[in-house]
C-alpha positions in Angstrom: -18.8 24.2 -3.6 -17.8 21.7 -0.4 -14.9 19.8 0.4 -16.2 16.5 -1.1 -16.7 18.2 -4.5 -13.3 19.7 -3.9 -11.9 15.6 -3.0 -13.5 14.8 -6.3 -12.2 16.9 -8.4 -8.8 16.9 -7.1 -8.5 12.7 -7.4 -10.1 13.1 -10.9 -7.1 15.6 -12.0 -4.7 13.7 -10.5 -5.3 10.3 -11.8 -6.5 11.4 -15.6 -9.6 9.6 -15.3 -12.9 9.5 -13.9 -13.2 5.8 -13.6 -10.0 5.3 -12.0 -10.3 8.1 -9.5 -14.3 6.3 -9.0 -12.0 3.1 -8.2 -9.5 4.5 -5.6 -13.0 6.2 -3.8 -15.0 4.0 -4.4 -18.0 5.6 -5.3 -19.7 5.2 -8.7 -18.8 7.0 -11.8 -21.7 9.1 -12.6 -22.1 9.9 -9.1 -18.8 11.2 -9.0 -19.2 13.0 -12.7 -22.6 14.5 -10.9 -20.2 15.6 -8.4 -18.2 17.6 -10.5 -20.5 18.7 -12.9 -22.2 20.8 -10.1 -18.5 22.4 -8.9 -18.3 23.8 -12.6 -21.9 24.5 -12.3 -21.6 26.5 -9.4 -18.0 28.2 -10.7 -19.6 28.3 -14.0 -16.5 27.5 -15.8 -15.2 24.2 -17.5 -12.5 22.2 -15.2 -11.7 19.1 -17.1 -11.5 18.1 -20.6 -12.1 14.6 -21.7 -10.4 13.2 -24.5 -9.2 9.8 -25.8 -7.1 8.9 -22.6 -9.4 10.3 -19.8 -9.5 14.4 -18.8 -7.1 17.1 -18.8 -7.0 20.3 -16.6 -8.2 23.3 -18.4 -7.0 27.0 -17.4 -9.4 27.1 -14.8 -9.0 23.8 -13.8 -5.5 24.2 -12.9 -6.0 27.1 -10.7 -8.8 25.5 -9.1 -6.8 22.5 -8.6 -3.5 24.2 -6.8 -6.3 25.7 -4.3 -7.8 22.5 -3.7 -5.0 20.9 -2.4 -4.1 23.8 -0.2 -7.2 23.6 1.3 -7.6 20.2 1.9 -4.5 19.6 3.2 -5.2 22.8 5.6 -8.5 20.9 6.1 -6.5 17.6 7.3 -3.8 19.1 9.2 -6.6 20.9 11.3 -8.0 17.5 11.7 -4.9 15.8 13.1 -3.8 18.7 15.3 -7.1 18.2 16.8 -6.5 14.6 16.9 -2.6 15.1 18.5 -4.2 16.4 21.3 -4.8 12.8 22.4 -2.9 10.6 24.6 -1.9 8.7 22.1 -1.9 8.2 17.6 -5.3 6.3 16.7 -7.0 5.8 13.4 -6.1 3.8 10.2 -3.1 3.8 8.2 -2.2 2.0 5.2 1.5 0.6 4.5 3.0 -0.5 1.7 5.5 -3.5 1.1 7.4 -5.1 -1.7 6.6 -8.5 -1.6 10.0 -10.0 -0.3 10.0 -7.1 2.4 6.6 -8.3 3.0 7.4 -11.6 4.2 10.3 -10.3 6.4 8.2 -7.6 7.9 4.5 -7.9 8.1 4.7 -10.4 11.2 7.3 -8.4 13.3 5.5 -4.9 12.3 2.4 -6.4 12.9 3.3 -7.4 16.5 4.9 -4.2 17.5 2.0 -2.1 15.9 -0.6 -3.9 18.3 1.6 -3.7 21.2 2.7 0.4 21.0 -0.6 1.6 19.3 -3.8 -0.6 20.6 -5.9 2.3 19.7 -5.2 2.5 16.2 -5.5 0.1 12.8 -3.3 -1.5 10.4 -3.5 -2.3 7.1 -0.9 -3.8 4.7 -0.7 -4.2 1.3 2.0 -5.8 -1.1 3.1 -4.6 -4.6 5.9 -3.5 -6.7 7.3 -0.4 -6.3 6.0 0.9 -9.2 2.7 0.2 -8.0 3.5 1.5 -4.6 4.4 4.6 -6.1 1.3 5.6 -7.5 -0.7 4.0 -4.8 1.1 6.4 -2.3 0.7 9.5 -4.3 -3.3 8.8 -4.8 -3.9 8.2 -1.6 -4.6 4.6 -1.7 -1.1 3.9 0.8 0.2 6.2 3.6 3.4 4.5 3.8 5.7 2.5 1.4 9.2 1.1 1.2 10.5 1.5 -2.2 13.5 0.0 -4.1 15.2 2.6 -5.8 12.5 5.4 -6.5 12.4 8.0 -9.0 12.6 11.7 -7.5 9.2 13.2 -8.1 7.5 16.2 -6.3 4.6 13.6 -5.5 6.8 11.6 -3.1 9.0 12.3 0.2 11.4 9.6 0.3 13.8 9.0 2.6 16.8 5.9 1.9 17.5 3.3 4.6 19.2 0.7 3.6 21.8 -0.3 0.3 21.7 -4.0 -0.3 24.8 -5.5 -2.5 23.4 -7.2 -6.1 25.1 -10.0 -6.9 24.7 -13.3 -9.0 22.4 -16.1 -7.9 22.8 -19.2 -9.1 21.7 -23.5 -7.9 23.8 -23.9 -4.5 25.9 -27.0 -5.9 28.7 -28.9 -4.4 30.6 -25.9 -3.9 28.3 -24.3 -1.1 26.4 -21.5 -0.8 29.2 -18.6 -1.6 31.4 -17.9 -3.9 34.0 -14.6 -4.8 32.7 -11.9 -6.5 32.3 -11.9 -9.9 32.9 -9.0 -12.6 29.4 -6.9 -13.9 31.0 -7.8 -17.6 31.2 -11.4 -16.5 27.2 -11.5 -17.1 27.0 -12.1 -20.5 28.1 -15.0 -20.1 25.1 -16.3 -18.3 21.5 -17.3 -19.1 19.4 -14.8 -17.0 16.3 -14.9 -15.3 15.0 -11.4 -15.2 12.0 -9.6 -13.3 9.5 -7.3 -15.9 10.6 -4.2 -17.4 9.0 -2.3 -14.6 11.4 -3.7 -11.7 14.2 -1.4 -10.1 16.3 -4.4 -10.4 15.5 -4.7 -14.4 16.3 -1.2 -14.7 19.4 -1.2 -12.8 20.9 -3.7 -14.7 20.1 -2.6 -17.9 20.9 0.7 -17.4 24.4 -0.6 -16.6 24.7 -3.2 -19.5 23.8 -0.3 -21.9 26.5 2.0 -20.3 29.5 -0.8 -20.5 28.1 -1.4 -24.0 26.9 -5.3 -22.9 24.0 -7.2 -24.1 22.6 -9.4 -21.4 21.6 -13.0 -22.3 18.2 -12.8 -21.0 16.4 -15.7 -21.5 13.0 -15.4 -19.1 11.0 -13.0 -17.7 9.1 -13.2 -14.4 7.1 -10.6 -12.7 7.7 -12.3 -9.2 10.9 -12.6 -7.7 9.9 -15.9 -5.6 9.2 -17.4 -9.4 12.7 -16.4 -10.4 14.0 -18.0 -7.4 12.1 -21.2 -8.4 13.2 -21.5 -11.5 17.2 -21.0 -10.6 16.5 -23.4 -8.4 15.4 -25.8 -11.0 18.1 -25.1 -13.4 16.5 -23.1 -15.9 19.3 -19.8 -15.7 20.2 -17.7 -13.1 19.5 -14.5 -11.6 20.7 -10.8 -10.7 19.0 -10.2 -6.8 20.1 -9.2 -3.1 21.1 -11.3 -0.5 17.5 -10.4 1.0 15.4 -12.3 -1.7 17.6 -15.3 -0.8 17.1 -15.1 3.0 13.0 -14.5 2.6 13.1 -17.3 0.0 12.5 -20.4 2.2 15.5 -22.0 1.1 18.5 -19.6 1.0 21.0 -22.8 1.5 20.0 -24.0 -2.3 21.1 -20.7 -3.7 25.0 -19.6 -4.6 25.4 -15.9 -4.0 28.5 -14.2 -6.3 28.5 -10.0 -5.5 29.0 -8.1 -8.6 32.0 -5.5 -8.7 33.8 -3.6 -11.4 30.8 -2.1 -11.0 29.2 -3.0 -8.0 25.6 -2.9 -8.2 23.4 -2.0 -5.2 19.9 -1.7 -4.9 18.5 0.8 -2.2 15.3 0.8 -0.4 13.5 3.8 0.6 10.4 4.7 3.0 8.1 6.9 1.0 5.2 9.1 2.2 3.3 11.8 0.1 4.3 15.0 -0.4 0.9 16.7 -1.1 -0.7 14.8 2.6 0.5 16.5 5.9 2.5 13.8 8.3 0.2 12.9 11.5 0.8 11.5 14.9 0.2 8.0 14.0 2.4 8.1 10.5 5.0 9.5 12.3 4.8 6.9 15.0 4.5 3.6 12.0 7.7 5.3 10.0 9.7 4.8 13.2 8.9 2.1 13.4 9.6 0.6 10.3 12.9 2.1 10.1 14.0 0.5 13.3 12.5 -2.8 11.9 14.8 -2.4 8.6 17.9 -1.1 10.4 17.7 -4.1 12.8 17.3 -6.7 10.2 14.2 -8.2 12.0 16.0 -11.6 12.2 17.6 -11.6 8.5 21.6 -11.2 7.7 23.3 -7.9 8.3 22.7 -5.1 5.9 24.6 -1.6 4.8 23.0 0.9 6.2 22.7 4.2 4.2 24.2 7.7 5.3 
């Protein structure tokens, strides 16, 4: 067996399937099936079932696969203490970012990346947190903001900032805030709503389902800057933080109400993996980040967590 074989086999567990772990490696399928074919060739045991859905661990498999990720993460922390030994972080790492914290951050962390780390490279992607989540613990990000993760063993999440959820509705003659408004008070207004999937979906109807309310939802949007549009054309209203309104374009045409009784907040997170040891450089870009959030890089003030 080698290390690659080992990388294989370990992505192929993880993610269920052999064509998406192909995907995230990109490599081809039956080279990577080759791959592992000669690992249970060489062990001369069977590590993966297939069945409808994509491969399962067997016996073997499993105990193979808790040794494979010791070893490669012993592998990779041998790599970056070697790699620490340098003047400064280099090499590549991959962030994360919701899409309203991507239009807030990208610029500003982009700026301050090339000006404190010239010897190392950025990339940055944008997706839901959902998506962000299982990008992080595959190996596709290094580093992700979340809004209001899950605990799972796959992630190390740490929580930076709470932002207030309130009512968003067209600006009108009355300006651009209003009191805060009751969470029963909802119902009766025609709501705008992100897709299943969305922390802020799940927060609210979590709630609704506690205080025994039925929420008059009457569209669905997966993007927040769609929902926005659409509120500010009339069409309903909508249940987001003062932060989608200030990375908006036009937070003046929006009406802001704060929920209470209860009040709703909706807390973002910087996430890494659990399973990859932290190196020099991620250390140096989660720093960063956090001192870009807890500064507001330019945006209204925020409630910083404890």
């Amino acid at each position: 067996m080698n290390l690659k074989q080992l990388e294989y086999f370990v992505n192929v567990a993880e993610l269920g399937s052999f064509s998406k772990a192909a995907l995230i490696l990109n490599i081809a399928q039956p080279a990577l099936s080759r791959q592992v074919r000669l690992l249970e060739t060489d062990l001369r045991v069977t590590l993966l079932m297939r069945n409808g859905r994509g491969v399962v661990l067997t016996e073997a498999g499993k105990r193979l696969f808790d040794h494979s990720v010791g070893i490669l993460q012993l592998v990779s922390r041998v790599r970056e203490d070697i790699q620490a030994t340098r003047d400064e972080p280099a090499g590549r790492i991959v962030v994360g970012l919701p899409p309203s914290m991507g239009r807030l951050l990208t610029l500003p962390l982009v700026e301050s990346f090339r000006r404190t780390l010239p010897q190392a490279r950025l990339a940055v992607v944008e997706g839901l947190s959902s998506h962000l989540t299982e990008w992080i613990s595959t190996g596709r990000v290094d580093l992700g903001l979340l809004y209001n993760p899950e605990p799972q063993s796959a992630l190390e999440i740490t929580p930076v900032l709470d932002e207030p959820l309130g009512l968003v509705s067209p600006a009108g003659k009355e300006g651009a805030k209003k009191a805060a408004m009751n969470f029963a008070d909802l119902i009766r207004y025609p709501l705008i709503v992100p897709e299943r999937t969305h922390s802020i979906r799940k927060l609210l109807e979590t709630q609704a389902a506690l205080a025994g309310h039925k929420l008059n939802v009457t569209l669905e949007m997966s993007s927040v800057q769609s929902i926005l549009e659409l509120v500010r054309a009339g069409h309903g209203h909508a249940v987001l933080s003062p932060i989608a309104l200030a990375t908006s374009g036009y937070p003046r045409a929006f009406m802001f109400r704060p929920l209470q009784q209860p009040s709703l907040k909706s807390t973002l997170c910087l996430a890494v993996s659990a399973h990859k040891p932290a190196t020099p450089l991620g250390k140096h870009v989660f720093r960063l980040l956090r001192e870009l959030l807890l500064a507001g890089a330019g945006t209204p003030a925020h409630n910083k967590t404890r």
